[in-house]
C-alpha positions in Angstrom: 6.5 -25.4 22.6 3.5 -23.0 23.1 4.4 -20.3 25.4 1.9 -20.3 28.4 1.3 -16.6 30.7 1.3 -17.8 34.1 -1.2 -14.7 34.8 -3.6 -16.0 32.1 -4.2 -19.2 34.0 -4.3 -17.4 37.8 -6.8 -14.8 36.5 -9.0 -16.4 34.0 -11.9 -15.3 35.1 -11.3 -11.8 35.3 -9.8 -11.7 32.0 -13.2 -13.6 30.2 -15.2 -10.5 32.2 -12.5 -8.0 30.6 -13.0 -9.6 27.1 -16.9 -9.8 27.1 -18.3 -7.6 24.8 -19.9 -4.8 26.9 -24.3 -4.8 27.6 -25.8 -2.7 24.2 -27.5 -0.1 26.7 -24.1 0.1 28.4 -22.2 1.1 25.0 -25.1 3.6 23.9 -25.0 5.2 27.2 -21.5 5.6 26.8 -21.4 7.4 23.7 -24.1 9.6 24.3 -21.7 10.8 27.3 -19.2 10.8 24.8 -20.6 12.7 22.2 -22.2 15.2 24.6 -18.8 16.2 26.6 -17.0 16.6 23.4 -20.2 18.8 21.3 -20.8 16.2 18.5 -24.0 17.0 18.5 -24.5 16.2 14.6 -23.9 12.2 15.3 -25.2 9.5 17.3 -23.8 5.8 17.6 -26.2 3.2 17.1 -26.3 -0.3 17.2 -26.2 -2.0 13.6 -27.5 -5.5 13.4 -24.8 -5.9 11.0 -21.9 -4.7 11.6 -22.1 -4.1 15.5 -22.1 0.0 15.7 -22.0 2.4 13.3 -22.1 6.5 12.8 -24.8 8.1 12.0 -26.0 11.6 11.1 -28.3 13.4 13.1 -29.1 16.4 10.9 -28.2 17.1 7.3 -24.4 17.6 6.0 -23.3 19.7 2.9 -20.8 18.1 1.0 -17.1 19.1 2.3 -18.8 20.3 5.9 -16.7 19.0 9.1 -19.2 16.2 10.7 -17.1 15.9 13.7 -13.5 16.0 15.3 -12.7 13.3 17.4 -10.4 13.2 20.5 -7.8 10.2 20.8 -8.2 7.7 23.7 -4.5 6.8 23.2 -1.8 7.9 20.5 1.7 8.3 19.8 4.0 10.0 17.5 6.2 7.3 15.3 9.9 6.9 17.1 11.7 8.0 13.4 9.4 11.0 13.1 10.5 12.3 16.6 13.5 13.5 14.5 12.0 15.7 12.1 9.2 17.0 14.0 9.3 18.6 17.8 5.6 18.3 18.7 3.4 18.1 21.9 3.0 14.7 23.7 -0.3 15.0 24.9 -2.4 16.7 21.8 0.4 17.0 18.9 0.8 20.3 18.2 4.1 21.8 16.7 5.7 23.3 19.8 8.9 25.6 20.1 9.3 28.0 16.9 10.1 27.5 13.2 13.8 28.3 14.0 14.1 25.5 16.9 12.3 23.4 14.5 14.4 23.4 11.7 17.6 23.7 14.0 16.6 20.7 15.7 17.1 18.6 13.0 19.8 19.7 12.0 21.6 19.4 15.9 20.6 15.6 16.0 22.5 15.1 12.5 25.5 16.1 14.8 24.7 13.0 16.8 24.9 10.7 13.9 21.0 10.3 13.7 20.6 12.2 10.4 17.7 13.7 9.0 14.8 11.3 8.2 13.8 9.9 5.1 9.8 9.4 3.9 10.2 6.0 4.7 11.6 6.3 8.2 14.8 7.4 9.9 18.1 6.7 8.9 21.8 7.2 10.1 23.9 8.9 8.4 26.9 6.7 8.6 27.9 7.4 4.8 27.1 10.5 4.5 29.1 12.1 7.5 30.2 15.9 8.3 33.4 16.9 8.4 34.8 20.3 9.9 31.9 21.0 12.1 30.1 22.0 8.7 26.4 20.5 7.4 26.8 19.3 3.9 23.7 20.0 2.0 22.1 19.9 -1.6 20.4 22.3 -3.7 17.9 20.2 -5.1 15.2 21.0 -8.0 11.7 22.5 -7.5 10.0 20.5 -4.6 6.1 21.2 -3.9 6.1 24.5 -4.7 9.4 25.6 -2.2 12.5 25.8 -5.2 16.2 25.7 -4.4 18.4 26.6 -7.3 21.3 24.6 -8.3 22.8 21.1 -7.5 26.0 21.6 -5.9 26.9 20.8 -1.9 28.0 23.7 -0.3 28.5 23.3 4.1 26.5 24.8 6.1 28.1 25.9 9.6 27.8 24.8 12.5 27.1 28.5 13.6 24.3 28.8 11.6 21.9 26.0 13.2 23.6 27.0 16.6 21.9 30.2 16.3 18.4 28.2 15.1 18.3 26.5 18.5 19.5 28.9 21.0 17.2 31.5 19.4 20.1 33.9 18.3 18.7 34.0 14.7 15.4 35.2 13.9 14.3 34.2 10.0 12.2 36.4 8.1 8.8 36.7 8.3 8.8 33.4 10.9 7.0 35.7 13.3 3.8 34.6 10.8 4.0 31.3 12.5 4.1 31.9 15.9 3.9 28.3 17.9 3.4 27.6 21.8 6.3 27.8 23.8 8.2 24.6 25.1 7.0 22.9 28.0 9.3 20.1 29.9 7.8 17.1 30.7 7.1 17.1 35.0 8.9 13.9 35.7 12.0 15.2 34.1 12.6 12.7 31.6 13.4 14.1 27.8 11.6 12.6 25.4 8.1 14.0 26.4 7.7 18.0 25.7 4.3 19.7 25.4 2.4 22.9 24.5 0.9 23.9 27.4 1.0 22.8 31.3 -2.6 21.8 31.0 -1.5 19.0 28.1 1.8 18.1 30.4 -0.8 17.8 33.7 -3.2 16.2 31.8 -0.3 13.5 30.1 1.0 13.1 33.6 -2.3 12.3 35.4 -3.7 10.1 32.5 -0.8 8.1 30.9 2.8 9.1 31.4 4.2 9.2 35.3 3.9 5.7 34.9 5.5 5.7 31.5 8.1 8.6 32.4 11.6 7.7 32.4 12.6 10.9 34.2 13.5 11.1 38.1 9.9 11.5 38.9 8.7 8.6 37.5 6.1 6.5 39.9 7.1 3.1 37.4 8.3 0.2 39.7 11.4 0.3 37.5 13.1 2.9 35.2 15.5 0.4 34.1 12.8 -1.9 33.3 10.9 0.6 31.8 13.6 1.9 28.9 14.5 -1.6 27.8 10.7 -1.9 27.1 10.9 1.5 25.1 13.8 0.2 23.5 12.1 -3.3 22.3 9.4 -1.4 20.9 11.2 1.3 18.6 13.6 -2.0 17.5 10.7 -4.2 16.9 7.3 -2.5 16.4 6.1 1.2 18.0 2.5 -0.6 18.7 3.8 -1.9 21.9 3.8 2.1 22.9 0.5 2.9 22.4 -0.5 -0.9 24.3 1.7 0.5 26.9 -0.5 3.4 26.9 -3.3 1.8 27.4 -2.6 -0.3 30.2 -1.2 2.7 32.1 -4.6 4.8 30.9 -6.2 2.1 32.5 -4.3 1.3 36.1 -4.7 5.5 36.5 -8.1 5.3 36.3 -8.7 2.2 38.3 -6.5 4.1 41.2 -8.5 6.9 41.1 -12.1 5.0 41.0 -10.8 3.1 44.7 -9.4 6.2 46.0 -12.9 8.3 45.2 -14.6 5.0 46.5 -12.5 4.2 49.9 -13.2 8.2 50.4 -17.1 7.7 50.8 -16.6 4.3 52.9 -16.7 4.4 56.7 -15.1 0.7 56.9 -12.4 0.6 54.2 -10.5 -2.5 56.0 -12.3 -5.2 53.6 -11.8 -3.0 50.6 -8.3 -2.0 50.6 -7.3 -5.8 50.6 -7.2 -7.1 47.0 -9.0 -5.7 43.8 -11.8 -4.4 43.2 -13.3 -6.5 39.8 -16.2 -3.8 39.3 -13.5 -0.8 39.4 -11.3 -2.9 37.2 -14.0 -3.2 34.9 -15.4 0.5 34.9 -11.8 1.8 34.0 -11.4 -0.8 31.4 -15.1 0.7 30.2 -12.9 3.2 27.3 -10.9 0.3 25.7 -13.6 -2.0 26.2 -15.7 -0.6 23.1 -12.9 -1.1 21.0 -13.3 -4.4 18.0 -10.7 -6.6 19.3 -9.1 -9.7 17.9 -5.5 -11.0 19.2 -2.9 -9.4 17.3 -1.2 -12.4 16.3 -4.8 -14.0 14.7 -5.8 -10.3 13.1 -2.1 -9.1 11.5 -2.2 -9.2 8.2 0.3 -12.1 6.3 3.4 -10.0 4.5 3.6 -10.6 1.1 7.2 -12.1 1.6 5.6 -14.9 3.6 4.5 -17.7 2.3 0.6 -19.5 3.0 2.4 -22.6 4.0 4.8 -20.3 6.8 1.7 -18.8 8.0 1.5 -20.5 11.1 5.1 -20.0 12.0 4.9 -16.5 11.1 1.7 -16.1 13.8 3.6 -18.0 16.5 6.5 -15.4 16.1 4.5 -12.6 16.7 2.6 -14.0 19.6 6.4 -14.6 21.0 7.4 -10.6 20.1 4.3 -9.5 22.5 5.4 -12.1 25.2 8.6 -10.5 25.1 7.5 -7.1 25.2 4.7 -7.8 27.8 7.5 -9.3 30.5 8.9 -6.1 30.1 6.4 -4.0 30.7 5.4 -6.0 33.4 8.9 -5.8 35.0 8.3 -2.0 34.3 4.6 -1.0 35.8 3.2 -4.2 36.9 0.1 -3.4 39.9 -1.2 -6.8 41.8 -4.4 -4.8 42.2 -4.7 -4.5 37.8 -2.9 -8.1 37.6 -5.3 -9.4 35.1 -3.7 -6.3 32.6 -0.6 -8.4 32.3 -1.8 -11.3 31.2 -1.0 -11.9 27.5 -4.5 -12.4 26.0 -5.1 -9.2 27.2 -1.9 -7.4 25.9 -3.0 -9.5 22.4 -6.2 -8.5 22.5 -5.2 -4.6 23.0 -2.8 -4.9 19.8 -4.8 -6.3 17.7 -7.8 -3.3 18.9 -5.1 -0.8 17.3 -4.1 -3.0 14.2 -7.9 -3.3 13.4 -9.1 0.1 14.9 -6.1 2.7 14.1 -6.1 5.7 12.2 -3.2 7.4 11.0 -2.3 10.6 13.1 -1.4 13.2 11.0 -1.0 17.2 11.9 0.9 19.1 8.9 4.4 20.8 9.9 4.2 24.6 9.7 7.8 24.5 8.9 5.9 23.5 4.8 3.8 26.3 5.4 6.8 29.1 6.0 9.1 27.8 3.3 5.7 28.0 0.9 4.8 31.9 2.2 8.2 32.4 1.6 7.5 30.7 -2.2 5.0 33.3 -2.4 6.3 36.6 -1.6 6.4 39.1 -3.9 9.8 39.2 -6.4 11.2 41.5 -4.1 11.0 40.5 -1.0 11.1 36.7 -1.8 14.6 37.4 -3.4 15.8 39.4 0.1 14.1 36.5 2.5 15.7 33.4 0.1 19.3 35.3 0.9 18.8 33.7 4.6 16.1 30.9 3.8 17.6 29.6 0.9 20.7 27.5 2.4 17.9 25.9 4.8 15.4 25.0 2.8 18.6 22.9 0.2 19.7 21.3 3.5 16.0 20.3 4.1 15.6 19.2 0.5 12.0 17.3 0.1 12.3 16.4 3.8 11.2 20.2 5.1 7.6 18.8 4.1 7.2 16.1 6.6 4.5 16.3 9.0 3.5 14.6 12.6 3.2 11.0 11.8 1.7 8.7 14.3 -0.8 6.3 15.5 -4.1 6.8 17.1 -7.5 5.1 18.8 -10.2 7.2 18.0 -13.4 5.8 20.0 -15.9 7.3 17.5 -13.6 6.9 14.0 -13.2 3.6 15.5 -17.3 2.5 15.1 -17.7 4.2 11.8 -18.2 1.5 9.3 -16.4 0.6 5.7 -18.0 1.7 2.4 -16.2 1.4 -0.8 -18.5 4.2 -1.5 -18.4 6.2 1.0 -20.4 9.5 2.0 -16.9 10.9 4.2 -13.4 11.0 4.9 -10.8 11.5 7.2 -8.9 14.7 6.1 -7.7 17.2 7.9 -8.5 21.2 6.9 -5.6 23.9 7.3 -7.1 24.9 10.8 -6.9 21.9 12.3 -3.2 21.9 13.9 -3.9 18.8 16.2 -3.9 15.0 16.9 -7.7 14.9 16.5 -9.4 13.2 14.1 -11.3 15.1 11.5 -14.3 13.7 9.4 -15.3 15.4 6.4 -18.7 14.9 4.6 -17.6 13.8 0.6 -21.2 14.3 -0.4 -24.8 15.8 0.7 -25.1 13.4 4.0 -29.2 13.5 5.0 -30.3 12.8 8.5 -31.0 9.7 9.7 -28.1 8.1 7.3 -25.0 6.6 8.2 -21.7 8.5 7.9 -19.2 5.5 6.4 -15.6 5.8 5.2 -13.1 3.7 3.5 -10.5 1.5 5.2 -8.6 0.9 1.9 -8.4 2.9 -1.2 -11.9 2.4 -2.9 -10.2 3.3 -6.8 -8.6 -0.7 -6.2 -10.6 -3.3 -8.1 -13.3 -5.4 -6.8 -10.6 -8.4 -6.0 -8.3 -6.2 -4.5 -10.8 -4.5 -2.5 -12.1 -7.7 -1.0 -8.4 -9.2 0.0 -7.4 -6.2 1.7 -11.1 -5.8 3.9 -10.6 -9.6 4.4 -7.7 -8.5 6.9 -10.7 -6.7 8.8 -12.4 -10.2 9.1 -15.6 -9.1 6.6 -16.8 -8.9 3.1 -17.7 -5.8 1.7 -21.7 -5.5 0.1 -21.5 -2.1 -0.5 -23.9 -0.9 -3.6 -20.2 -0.5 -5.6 -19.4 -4.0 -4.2 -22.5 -5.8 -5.1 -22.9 -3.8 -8.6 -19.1 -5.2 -9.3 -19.3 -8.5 -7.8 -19.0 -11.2 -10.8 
């Protein structure tokens, strides 16, 4: 039996005005906004007969030159990766200090959450302390860092005490200075940030409605953890939808409160909602590609053709689920047609088709790595301290900021399986922001393309995987491949 969104049916209408792809004139205007408040002066977004919108470059690129940063719309740090890396909510920064970073991890092993693996996190049910000690492993060279034998020796308790509380200082840390700890103004504590400006601007554009704290403005805080706990059980995308929904209701308060402040008869307009407000702070996830999640996910390989449609109708019940609490959590009559489940599909399947990986490297790598390269000397004095750390860490004192992001202007660049740049980030950029690099000379007037999928696949490979993203690649390597 299908399941059927009661608000889907009461608010049709609104949700087909939502959904319709925004006027062309509409979507350049926006950009050029875009581009101009954020300095991106080298690009312009045009309209491609094509393939909808594309990048492209508005004076010449050298090959490896930045083309442009771009600013997420929404983002959000993976649950598991919460464990290994203390970063800023807002923009992603490493926060705190390299002792409190590598302490940190070490005090939630105490808890029985363990230290993270590469593939996610991971209790640490058989492997558990005893005495108040951390076990840990000297391991063999990793990237460049080197321990030195492989026998378990304990750690105390002491020793990561003093990490936190900032009793211990370890040499040459002061190298890697990091912004100070900021709590989150709603007073829950799972959102910390760099700088009050990132907390205010968090606060104001996403998270007092998303705040489990005492401050919270949500309708419930009850409400609003089980949500939170759904989504890191089941999928972290319902975090960033979440996200987006709040982004949205924010900006559709502030709209009627500029608006009912210029009216001199407000009675008619403080009853019900206003659809052209709804619409203009819908305007940022508007220009997003969209296709419901459930129709746009791509089919696991453990899933058979003939399962397929099964397979679909169970994700399409996950986002039910996860939409009724949400709703239960921030629901506003005035932004009703938010909650209806087309919508919430339509906003998943945005960030399955759109995303880009958020990635900012841990300087936590970079101090073991200085330490690495010390002279004899003083690398031998340093490792008497360092050492014991860096084993406990093993290959995990690598990990970096893992997340995921909406990048409006990443999001129109188009796919080339040979493509003239790339998303990589360069060691001064320490942020969420996304980073394109030029690959090769790009000339003005061309358009700045990447690849969705690893372009060294072959030409059948290629083709399935872009098939998830509902096209067909004719790039020059394509067509010059193509049996």
């Amino acid at each position: 039996m299908e399941l059927i969104c009661p608000i889907d049916q009461r608010c049709s209408d609104q949700i087909t005005s939502l959904l319709r792809p925004p006027y062309p004139p509409l979507v350049q205007e926006y950009f050029e906004q875009l581009i101009s408040k954020r300095r991106c002066q080298g690009i312009k977004v045009k309209q491609n007969g094509e393939f909808g919108k594309g990048v492209f470059a508005e004076t010449d690129f050298e090959e490896e030159e930045l083309v442009f940063k771009d600013q997420m719309l929404v983002g959000a740090q993976h649950p598991s990766n919460k464990i290994d890396c203390l970063v800023c909510s807002y923009c992603f920064k490493f926060i705190g200090s390299i002792e409190q970073q590598i302490g940190r991890r070490f005090y939630l092993k105490t808890l029985g959450i363990g230290i993270s693996s590469h593939n996610g996190c991971e209790s640490n049910s058989s492997d558990e302390v005893e005495d108040n000690e951390f076990a840990y492993n000297h391991r063999s060279e990793q990237n460049g860092a080197s321990s030195s034998s492989s026998s378990t020796i304990p750690l105390p308790t002491m020793a990561v005490e003093s990490l936190m509380n900032g009793e211990m200082a370890l040499p040459y840390s002061n190298k890697f200075p990091l912004p100070s700890i900021i709590l989150c103004p709603g007073g829950c504590e799972e959102a910390f940030y760099c700088s009050k400006l990132c907390a205010e601007a968090d606060w104001d554009s996403f998270h007092c409605l998303l705040c489990t704290g005492e401050k919270s403005e949500s309708c419930s805080r009850d409400a609003l953890l089980k949500f939170i706990q759904h989504a890191n059980e089941t999928n972290d995308i319902f975090l960033l939808a979440a996200k987006a929904i709040s982004f949205t209701i924010l900006r559709y308060r502030k709209f009627k409160a500029s608006h009912l402040s210029k009216q001199e008869n407000t009675a008619s307009i403080i009853l019900g909602t206003d659809p052209s407000l709804l619409l203009e702070a819908w305007k940022p996830i508007s220009i997003g590609h969209k296709r419901r999640w459930w129709d746009c996910i791509s089919l696991p390989d453990d899933i058979d053709a003939s399962d397929e449609g099964t397979f679909r109708g169970q994700i399409r019940e996950l986002a039910f689920t996860s939409l009724q609490l949400l709703k239960e959590a921030i629901f506003d009559k005035e932004c009703e047609p938010l909650f209806s489940l087309e919508i919430y599909g339509q906003i998943i399947g945005m960030f399955e088709l759109n995303n880009l990986d958020l990635v900012v490297a841990s300087p936590v790598e970079d101090y073991f790595l200085y330490i690495d390269d010390l002279p004899h000397s003083e690398k031998k004095e340093a490792e008497k301290i360092t050492q014991p750390y860096l084993d406990a860490l093993g290959e995990d004192y690598s990990i970096c900021c893992q997340g995921t992001a909406f990048f409006p202007l990443q999001s129109c660049m188009n796919h080339s399986c040979c493509p003239n740049a790339k998303a990589f980030k360069r060691e001064e950029d320490r942020d969420g922001q996304a980073t394109i690099v030029a690959l090769r000379p790009i000339c003005k007037g061309e358009e700045v393309t990447i690849s969705y999928i690893d372009e060294d696949l072959s030409f059948e490979e290629r083709q399935a995987l872009l098939a998830d993203y509902g096209f067909r690649c004719r790039c020059p390597k394509c067509l010059d491949e193509e049996p």
